[in-house]
LUMVEXBA-677543 format. One line per 3 residues: number of its first residue (from 1); their letters; for each residue x, y, z of C-alpha. Coordinates in Angstrom, 2 decimals. Example, Ala and Ser with C-alpha at 12.3 -4.5 7.8 and 13.67 -1.06 7.14 Angstrom:
// residues 2
1 = AS = 12.30 -4.50 7.80  13.67 -1.06 7.14
***
This chain:
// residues 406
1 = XXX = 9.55 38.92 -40.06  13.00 38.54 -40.59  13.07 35.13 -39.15
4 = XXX = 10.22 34.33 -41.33  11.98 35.72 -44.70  15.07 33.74 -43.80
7 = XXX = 13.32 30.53 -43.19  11.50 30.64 -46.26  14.33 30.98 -48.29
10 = XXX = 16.06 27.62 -46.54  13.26 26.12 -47.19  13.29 26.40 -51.04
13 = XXX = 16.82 25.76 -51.59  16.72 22.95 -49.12  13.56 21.51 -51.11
16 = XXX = 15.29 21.75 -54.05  18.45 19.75 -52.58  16.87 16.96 -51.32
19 = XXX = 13.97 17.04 -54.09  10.74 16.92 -52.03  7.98 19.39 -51.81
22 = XXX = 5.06 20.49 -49.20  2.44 19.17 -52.17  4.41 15.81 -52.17
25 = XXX = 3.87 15.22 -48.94  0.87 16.74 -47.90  -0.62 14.45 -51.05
28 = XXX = 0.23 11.26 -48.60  -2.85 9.22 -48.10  -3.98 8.77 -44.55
31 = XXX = -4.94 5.97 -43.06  -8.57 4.84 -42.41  -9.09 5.08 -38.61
34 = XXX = -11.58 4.65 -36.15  -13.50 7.67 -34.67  -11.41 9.67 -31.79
37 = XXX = -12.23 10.06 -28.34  -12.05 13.64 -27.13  -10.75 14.28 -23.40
40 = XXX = -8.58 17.23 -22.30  -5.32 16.89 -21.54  -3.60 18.62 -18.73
43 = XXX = -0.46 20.60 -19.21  2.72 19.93 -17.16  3.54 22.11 -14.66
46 = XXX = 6.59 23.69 -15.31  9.44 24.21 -12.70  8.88 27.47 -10.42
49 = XXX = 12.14 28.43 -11.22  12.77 29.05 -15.23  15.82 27.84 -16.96
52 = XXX = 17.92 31.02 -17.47  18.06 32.72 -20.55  19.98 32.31 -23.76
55 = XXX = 21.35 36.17 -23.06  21.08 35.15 -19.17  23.40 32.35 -19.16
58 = XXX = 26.25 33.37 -21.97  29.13 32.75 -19.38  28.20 29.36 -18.27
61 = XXX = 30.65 26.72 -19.35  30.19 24.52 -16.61  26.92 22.36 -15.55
64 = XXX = 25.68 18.66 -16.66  21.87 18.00 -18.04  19.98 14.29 -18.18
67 = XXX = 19.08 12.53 -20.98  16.57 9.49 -22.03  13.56 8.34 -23.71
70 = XXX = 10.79 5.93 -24.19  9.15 5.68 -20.97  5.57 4.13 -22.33
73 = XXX = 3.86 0.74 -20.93  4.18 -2.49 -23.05  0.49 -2.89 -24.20
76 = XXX = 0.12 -6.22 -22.71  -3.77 -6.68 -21.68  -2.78 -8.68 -18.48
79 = XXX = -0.29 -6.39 -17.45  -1.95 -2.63 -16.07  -0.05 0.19 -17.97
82 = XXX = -0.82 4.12 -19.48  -3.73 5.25 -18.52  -4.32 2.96 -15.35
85 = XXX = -1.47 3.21 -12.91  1.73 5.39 -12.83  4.22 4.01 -14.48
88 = XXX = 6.12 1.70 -12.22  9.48 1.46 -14.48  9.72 5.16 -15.35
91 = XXX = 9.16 6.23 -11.87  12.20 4.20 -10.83  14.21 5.51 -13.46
94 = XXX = 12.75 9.21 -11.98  14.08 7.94 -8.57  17.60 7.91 -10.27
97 = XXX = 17.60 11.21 -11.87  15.67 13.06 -8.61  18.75 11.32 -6.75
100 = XXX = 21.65 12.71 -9.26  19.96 16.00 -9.58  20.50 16.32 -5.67
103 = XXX = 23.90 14.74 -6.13  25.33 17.07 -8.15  23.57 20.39 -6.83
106 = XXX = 26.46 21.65 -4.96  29.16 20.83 -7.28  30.38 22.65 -9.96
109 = XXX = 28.39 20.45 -12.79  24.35 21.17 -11.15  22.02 19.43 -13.67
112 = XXX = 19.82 22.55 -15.05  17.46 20.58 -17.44  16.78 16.97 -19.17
115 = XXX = 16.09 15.98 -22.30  13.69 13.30 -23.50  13.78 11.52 -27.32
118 = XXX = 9.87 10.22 -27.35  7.52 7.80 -26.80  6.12 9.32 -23.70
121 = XXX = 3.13 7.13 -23.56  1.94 4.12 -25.14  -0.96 5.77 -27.22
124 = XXX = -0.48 9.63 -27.19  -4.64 10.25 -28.77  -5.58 8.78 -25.03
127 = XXX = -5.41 11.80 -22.40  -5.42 9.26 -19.89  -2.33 8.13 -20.50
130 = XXX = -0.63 11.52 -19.72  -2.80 12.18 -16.75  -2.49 9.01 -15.29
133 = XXX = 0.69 7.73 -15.89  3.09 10.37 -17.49  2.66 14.03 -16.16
136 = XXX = 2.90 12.69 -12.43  6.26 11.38 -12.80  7.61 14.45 -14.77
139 = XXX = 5.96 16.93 -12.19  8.04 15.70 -9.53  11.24 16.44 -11.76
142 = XXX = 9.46 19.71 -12.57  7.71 21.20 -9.69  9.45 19.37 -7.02
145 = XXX = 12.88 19.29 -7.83  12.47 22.65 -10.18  14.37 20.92 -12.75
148 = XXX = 12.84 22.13 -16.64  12.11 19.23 -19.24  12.22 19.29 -23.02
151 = XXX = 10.64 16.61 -25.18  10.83 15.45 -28.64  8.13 13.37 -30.37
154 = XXX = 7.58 9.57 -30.53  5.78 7.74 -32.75  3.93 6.24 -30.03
157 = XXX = 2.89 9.83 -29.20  2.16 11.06 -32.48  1.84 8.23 -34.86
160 = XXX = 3.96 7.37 -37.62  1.45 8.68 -40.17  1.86 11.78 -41.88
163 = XXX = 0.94 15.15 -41.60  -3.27 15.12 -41.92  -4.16 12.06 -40.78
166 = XXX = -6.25 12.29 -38.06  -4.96 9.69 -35.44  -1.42 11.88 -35.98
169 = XXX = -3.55 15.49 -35.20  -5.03 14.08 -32.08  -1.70 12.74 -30.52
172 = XXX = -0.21 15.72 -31.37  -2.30 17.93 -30.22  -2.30 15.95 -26.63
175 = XXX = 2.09 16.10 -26.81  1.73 19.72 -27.55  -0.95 20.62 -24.67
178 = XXX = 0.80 18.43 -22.61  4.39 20.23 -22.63  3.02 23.39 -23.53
181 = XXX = 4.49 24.96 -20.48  7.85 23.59 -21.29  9.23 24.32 -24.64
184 = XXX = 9.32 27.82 -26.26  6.01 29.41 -26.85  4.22 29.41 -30.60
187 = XXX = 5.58 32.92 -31.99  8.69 32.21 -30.47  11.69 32.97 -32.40
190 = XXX = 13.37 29.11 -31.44  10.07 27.74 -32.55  8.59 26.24 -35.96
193 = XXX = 4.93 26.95 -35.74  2.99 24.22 -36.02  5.80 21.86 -35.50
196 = XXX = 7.02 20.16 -32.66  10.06 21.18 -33.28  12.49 23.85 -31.59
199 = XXX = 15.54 25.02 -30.56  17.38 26.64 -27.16  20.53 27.61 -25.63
202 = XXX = 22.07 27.24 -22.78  25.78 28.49 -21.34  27.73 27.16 -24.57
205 = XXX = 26.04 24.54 -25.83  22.88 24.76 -28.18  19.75 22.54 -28.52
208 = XXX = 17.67 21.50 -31.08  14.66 19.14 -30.94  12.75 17.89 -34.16
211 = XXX = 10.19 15.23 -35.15  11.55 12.65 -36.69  8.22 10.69 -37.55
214 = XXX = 8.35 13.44 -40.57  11.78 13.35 -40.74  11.21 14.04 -44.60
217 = XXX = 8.85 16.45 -44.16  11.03 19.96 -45.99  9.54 22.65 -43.65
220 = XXX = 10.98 21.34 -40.83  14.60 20.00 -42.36  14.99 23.58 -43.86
223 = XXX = 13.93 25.18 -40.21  16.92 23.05 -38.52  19.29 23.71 -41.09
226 = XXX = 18.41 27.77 -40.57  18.54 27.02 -37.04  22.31 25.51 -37.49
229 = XXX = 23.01 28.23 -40.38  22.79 31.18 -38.26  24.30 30.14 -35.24
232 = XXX = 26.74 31.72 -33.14  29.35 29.22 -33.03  31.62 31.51 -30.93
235 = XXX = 29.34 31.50 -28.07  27.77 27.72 -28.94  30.71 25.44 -28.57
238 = XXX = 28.59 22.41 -28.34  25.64 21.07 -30.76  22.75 18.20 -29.28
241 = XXX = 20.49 16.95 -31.26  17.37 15.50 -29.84  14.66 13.37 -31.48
244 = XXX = 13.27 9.54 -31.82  14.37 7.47 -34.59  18.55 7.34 -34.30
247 = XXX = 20.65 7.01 -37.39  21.79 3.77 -35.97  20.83 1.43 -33.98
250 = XXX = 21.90 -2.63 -33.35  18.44 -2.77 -32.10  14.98 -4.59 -33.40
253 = XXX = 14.08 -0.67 -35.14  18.00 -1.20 -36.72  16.86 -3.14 -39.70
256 = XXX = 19.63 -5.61 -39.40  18.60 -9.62 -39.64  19.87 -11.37 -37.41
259 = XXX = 19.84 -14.88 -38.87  20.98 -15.56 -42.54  18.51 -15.97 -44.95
262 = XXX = 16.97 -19.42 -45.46  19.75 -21.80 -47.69  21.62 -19.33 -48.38
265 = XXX = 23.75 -18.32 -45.12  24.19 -14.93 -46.07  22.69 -12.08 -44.14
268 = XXX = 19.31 -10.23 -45.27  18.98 -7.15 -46.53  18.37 -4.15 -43.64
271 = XXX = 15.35 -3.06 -43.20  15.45 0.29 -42.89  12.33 2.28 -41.69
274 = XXX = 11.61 5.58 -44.06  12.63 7.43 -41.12  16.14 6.02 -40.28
277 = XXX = 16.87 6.61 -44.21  15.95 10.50 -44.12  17.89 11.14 -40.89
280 = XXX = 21.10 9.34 -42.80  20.25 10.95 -46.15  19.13 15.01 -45.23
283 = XXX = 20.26 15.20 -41.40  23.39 13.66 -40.74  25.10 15.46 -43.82
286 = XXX = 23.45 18.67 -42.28  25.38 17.86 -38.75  28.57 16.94 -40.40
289 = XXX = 28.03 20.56 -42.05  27.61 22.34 -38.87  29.88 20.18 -36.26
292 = XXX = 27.21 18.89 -34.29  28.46 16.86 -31.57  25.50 14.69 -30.24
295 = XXX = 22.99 13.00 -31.08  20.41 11.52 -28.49  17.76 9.40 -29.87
298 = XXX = 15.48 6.27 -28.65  13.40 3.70 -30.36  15.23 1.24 -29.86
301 = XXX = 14.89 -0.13 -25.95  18.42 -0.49 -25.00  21.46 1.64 -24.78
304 = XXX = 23.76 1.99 -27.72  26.60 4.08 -28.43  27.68 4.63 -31.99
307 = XXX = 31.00 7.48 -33.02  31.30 8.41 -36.47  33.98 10.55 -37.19
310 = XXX = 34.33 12.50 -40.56  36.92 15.00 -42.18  36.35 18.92 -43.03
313 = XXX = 38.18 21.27 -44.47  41.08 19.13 -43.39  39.60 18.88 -39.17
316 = XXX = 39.12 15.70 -38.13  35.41 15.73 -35.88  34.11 13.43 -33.98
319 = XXX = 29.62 13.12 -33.47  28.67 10.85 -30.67  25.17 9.32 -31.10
322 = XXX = 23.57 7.39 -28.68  20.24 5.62 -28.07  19.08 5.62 -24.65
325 = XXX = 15.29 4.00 -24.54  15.89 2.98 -20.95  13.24 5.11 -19.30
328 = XXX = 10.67 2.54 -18.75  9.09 0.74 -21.99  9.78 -3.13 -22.31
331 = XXX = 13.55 -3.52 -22.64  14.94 -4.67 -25.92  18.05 -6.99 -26.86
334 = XXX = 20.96 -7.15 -29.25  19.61 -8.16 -33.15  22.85 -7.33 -35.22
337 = XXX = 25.31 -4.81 -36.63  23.14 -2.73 -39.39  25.00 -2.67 -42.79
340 = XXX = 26.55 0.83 -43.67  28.34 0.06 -46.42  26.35 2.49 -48.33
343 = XXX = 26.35 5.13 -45.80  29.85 5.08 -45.26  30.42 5.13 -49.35
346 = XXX = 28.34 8.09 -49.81  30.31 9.78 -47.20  33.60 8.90 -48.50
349 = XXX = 34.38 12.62 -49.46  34.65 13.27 -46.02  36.34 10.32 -44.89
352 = XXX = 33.23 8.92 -43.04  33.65 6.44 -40.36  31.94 4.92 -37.76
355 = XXX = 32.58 2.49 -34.80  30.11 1.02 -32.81  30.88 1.51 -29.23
358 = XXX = 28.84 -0.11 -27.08  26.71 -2.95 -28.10  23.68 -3.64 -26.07
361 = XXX = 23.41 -7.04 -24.50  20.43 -9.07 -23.16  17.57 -7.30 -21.54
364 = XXX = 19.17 -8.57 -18.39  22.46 -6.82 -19.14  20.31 -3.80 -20.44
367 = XXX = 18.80 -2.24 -17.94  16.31 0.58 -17.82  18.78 3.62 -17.73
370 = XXX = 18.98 7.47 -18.05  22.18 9.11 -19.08  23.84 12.29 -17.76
373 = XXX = 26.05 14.69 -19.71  28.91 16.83 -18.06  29.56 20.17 -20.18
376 = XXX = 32.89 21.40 -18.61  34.20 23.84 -21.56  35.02 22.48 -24.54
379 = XXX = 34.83 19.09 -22.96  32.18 15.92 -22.86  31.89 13.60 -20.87
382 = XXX = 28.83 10.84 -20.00  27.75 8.53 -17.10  25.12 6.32 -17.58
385 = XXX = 23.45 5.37 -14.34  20.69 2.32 -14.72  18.29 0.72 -12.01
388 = XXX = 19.51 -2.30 -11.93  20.39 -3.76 -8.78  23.94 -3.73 -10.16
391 = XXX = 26.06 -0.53 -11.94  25.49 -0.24 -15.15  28.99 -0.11 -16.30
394 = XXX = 29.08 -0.66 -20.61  32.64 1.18 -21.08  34.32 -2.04 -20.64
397 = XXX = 33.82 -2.08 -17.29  33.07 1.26 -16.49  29.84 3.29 -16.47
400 = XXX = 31.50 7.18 -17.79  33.21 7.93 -20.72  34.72 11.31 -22.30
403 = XXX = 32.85 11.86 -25.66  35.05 15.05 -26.79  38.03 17.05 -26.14
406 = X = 39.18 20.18 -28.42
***
């Protein structure tokens, strides 16, 4: 009950801050739809072998985890995708992470877990599509190399609509049955009911995964800001963030134009989707508050690697945010540099500033990726491996980089 009490009371002042209410947005129309097939998903089996224990694994300081998203089919009707055969391009990109996770088993850096930022499946209301094509592939992560796998929603899984419609209940109602064996129970303490959305730790480093299709939605923002409010930063040196929509992105989902408007040469407005703007307005403020130091998101088919750093209390941080949707969907290209003027204005208190550090290129010189994340201490550091028949090597010629040092 206390966890209940405490959330409730985030929740109204955090309601207040960023002026939106349940009523607002439960008041949302939904969209006409079709009626929905019914067919049972199957749960993922989960590794035999849990991952230890917050209280279990307080001394760890050293160990790496995986990282990537977006591992749906294209849609094309000539091409077979979800639902009909296992997915050829996430499989490969499996092949990679089976192969590090056996790589770096007797070193000191043994990936315990992976994280994935959405879009599991082209249409998340078809069962099919996790039977067939999705739950396969993780199983052999799972139950074969007893490796345990957290997931944050896509809209491709869920929908974009809101809360109510019924296209959004049936997709996620198939997410939820089918990693219902892999995140933290309903009832659990790191869990918003209902939601989702959820939180664990691990050694020193704490995780939080949220849906960002409802990024606006109150409940949830003032659940992660409780989350981040009450945690023991002694013990958690390191903050990830996991969900779909990134911040930022150079991407198609960026909003940026790529070509200047028509007679006039200048560049058009961004487009920003509702959910990019809530993650900049309500969630990166909330990170800057609390020091969190990554950010892994999708989306966007590419890799991109974007640093902002910001001042507090007179500490210059640092928040690393990539987007890694290499895991199998149709591979994206390079549209332009989003404008943050405005972002970086309304963050001028703090000094805000960010640099875009790797730009994605072609699809050719973007291959389908997954990313893996050393934890040594109070150090970062990332590799991203691709399946390519070439390295994938964006650092300026390099494929590892070390994202933070205290």
């Amino acid at each position: 009950m206390k966890t209940i009490r405490r959330s409730a009371k985030a929740f109204a002042l955090h309601a207040a801050v960023v002026g939106l209410s349940a009523v607002a947005i439960a008041q949302q129309p939904a969209s006409p739809s079709a009626p929905l097939a019914w067919a049972a998903v199957t749960p993922i089996a989960p590794p035999a072998t849990p991952l230890a224990t917050e209280a279990a694994s307080a001394a760890v300081t050293r160990f790496s985890f995986l990282a990537y998203g977006d591992t749906r089919s294209s849609g094309l009707a000539d091409v077979p995708g979800d639902g009909e055969i296992i997915h050829p391009e996430h499989a490969r990109v499996m092949d990679g992470m089976i192969a590090k996770v056996h790589d770096l088993a007797r070193t000191p850096f043994p990936v315990r877990f992976v994280l994935q930022s959405g879009d599991a499946v082209l249409r998340g209301q078809n069962a099919a599509m996790w039977n067939v094509s999705f739950s396969p592939i993780i199983e052999r992560l799972t139950r074969g190399a007893n490796i345990s796998y957290f997931f944050s929603v896509g809209n491709h899984d869920v929908t974009g609509m809101p809360s109510g419609d019924p296209g959004r209940a049936l997709g996620l109602h198939n997410t939820l049955t089918a990693m219902s064996k892999l995140m933290p129970p309903e009832g659990s303490p790191r869990r918003l009911g209902g939601y989702p959305t959820y939180a664990f730790g691990y050694g020193n480093a704490f995780f939080i995964a949220f849906d960002s299709n409802i990024a606006s939605d109150p409940i949830q923002f003032a659940w992660v800001a409780d989350e981040l409010e009450h945690l023991d930063r002694v013990r958690y040196h390191h903050v990830v963030v996991f969900f779909h929509h990134p911040p930022f992105s150079s991407g198609p989902h960026g909003g940026a134009s790529g070509e200047p408007m028509p007679g006039t040469g200048q560049k058009a407005p961004d487009r920003i989707e509702p959910a990019t703007t809530a993650i900049r307005t309500m969630y990166v403020p909330l990170f800057r508050k609390h020091h969190v130091d990554l950010i892994v998101s999708g989306h966007d088919h590419l890799f991109d690697h974007w640093v902002e750093r910001y001042v507090d209390n007179g500490v210059t941080y640092r928040m690393d945010s990539l987007v890694t949707g290499g895991g199998g969907a149709p591979i994206y290209a390079y549209v332009g540099e989003p404008d943050l003027r405005a972002y970086v204005a309304a963050g001028a208190a703090q000094n805000v500033r960010v640099e875009h550090l790797v730009k994605p290129g072609a699809p050719a010189d973007n291959p389908h990726h997954f990313v893996v994340v050393q934890v040594d201490g109070d150090r970062l550091s990332l590799e991203v491996i691709g399946t390519g028949p070439t390295a994938f090597t964006p650092y300026n010629g390099k494929a590892t980089i070390a994202l933070s040092e205290r």
